[in-house]
Structures are given as C-alpha cells and as structure tokens.
C-alpha positions in Angstrom: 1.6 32.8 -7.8 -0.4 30.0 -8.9 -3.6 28.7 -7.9 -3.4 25.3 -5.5 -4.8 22.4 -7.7 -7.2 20.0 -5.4 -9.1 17.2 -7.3 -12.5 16.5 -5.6 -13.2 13.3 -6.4 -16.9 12.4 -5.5 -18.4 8.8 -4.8 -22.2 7.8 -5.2 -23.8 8.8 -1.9 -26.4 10.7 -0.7 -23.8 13.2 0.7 -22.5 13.8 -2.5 -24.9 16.5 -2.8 -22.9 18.8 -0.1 -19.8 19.0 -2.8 -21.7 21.8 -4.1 -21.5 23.9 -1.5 -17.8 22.7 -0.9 -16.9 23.3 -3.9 -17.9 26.9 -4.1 -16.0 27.9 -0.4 -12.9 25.9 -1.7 -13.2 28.2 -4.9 -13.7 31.3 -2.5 -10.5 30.5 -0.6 -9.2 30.3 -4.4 -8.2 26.7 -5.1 -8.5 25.7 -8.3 -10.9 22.6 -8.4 -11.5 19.9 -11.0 -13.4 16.9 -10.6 -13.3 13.7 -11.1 -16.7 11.6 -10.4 -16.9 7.6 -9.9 -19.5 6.0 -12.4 -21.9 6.1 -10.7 -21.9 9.3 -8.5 -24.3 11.1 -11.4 -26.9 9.7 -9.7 -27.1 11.7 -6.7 -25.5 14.9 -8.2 -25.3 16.1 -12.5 -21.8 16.3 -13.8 -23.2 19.8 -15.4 -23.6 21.4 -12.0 -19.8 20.6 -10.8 -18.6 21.7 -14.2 -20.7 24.6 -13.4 -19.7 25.5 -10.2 -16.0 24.1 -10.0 -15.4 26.5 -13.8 -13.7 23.1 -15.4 -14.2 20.0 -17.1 -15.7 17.1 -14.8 -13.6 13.8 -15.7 -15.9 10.4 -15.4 -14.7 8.1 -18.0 -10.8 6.6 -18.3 -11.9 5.9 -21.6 -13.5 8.9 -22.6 -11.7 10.8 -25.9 -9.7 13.2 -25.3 -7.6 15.8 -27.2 -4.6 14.2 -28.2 -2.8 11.5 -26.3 -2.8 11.8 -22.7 -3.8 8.9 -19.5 -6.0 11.1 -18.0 -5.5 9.6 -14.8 -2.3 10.0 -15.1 -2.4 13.8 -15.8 -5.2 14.1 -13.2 -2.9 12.5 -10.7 0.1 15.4 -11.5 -1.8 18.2 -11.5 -3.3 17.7 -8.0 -1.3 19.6 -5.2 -4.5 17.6 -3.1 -6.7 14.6 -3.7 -10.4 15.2 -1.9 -12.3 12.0 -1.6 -16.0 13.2 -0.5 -18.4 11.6 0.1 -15.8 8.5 0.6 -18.3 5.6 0.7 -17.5 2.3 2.1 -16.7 1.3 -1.7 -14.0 3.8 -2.5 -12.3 3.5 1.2 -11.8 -0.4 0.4 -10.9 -0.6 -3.0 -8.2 2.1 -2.3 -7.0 0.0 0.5 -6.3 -3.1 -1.6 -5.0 -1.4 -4.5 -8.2 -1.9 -6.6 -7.5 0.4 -10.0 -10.5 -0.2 -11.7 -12.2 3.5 -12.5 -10.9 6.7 -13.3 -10.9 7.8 -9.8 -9.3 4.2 -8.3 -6.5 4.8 -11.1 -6.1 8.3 -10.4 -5.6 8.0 -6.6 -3.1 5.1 -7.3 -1.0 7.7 -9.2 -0.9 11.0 -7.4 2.1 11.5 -4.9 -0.4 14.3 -3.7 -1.6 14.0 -0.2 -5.2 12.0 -0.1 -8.3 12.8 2.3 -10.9 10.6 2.5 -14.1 12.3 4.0 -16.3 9.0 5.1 -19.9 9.5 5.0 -22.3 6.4 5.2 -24.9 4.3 7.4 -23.4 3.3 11.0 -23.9 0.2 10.5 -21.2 -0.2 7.1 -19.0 2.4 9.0 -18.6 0.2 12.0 -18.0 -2.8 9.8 -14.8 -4.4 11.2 -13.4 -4.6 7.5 -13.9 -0.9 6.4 -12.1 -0.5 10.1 -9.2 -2.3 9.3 -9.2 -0.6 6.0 -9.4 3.1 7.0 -6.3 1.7 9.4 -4.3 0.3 6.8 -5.1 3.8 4.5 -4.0 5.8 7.5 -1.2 4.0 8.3 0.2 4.7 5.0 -0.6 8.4 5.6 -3.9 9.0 3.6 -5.7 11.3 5.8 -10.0 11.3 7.0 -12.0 14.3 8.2 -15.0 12.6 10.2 -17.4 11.2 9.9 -19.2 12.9 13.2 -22.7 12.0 14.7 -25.6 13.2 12.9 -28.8 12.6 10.8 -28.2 9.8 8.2 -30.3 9.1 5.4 -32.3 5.8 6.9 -33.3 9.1 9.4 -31.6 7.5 12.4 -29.0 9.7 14.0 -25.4 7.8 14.1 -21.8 7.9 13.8 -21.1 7.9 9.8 -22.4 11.4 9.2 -20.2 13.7 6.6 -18.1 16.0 8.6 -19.4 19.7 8.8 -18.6 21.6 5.0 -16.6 24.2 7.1 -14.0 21.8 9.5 -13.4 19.7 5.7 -12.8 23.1 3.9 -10.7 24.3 6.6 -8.3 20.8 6.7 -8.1 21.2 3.1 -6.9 25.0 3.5 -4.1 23.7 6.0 -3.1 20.8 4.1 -2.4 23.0 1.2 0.0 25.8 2.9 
C-alpha cells in the first residue's frame, strides 16, 4: 500500500521553526513528506535541514532546472494526497484568497485538487485584521481547512490569540484528513 503524499509548504515566520519537529511525527505516522518553501522562508529555517529530515528534495524555485521537462508545480500539486500550509502567515492566507499565483507555493496550491490546511501563526494584531478575517472566511468557505491559531506566547513576547496550534492537535488533523 502506498505511502500518503502530504506537501508541507512552509511560509517565512518565526514558527516555521516547529516544522521540524512536525515533520519528523508526520514521518513516524509514515506519510511521505516533501517540501515546498516560499522565498523567503530560508530565513528562519535551512532548506538542508527539511531535506534532511523530510528524506526528499525541498522545492523553492518555479524556475529552478530540473531533470527533463516537468511544471514542478504542477507535479507538486498531483502528487499531494494533502497540502500543509504551516506556518500560514498573513501573506500566504491572502494571496491564496484572491488567487495570487506568483511563487512556487501560490502556483502549487492553485493546482492541487488535494484538500488544503492552513495552520495560521502570527502577531494578534495582523490575525485580527478585518481583511485576513474576511480572507480566512472566503478560504473556508470554499472548503480550505485551519488548525488554530490558539493563545499563547508570540514572538513580540506578549501572550495572544495568533499562536501556532500545538505540533500534536496539527499532526493529528493531518492523520484524519488523510484516512
């Protein structure tokens, strides 16, 4: 029987550090993983480690030569049985919303007919912004699916709503989503 296929796309936020450890309990629960970073997400975590710890290829580039001819977000998009958006910044939540195609990982969520979660993770203040509001509606109306964000410690130090869920409750919804 084969492996389930979830891409993990990761955004450029502090959280994106906590795909490490996500990555290795969605590998546990043996889902294949590959990755697919926004441009600028190699700042807060090395493409290296997640090619490390996910055992394939990290994708970054639409434009980055590859063997033969292939849209990689196209092939990206057909191979996922699950699209994980984490940490799903402000950035990522709107430009999905509007239909914004302009990175590998935009592109690649466009063409997947895989199911889509979004786990939010940023300050309270952009969280509660009535636009990203009306944009996580929208997304969810057209049945893209959100774990969290909870209360916590965010990274001005101030505890708020716009904390990434708990590694366990998003590795668990993954698990279900792919039965």
């Amino acid at each position: 029987m084969k492996k389930p296929t979830l891409l993990v796309g990761i955004c450029a936020g502090i959280a994106a550090y906590k795909t490490c450890d996500m990555i290795n309990c969605l590998r546990k629960e043996k889902i294949e993983i590959v990755v697919c970073m926004s441009k600028d997400a190699h700042h807060f975590v090395a493409p290296l480690t997640l090619q490390t710890l996910s055992g394939n290829r990290v994708f970054q580039d639409m434009f980055q030569p590859q063997q033969g001819w292939d849209p990689v977000h196209i092939s990206l998009a057909a191979q996922a049985d699950a699209v994980l958006v984490v940490p799903a910044t402000a950035n990522i939540i709107s430009r999905t919303a509007i239909g914004i195609c302009d990175d590998l990982l935009t592109c690649t969520i466009a063409s997947t007919q895989a199911p889509v979660v979004f786990v939010p993770a940023m300050n309270t203040i952009m969280y509660k912004n009535k636009i990203l509001q009306s944009n996580i509606a929208r997304l969810k109306s057209l049945n893209y699916h959100f774990v969290g964000p909870i209360r916590g410690r965010l990274a001005c130090g101030v505890p708020g709503m716009g904390h990434i869920a708990d590694t366990k409750e998003i590795v668990k919804y993954i698990k279900t989503l792919l039965k």
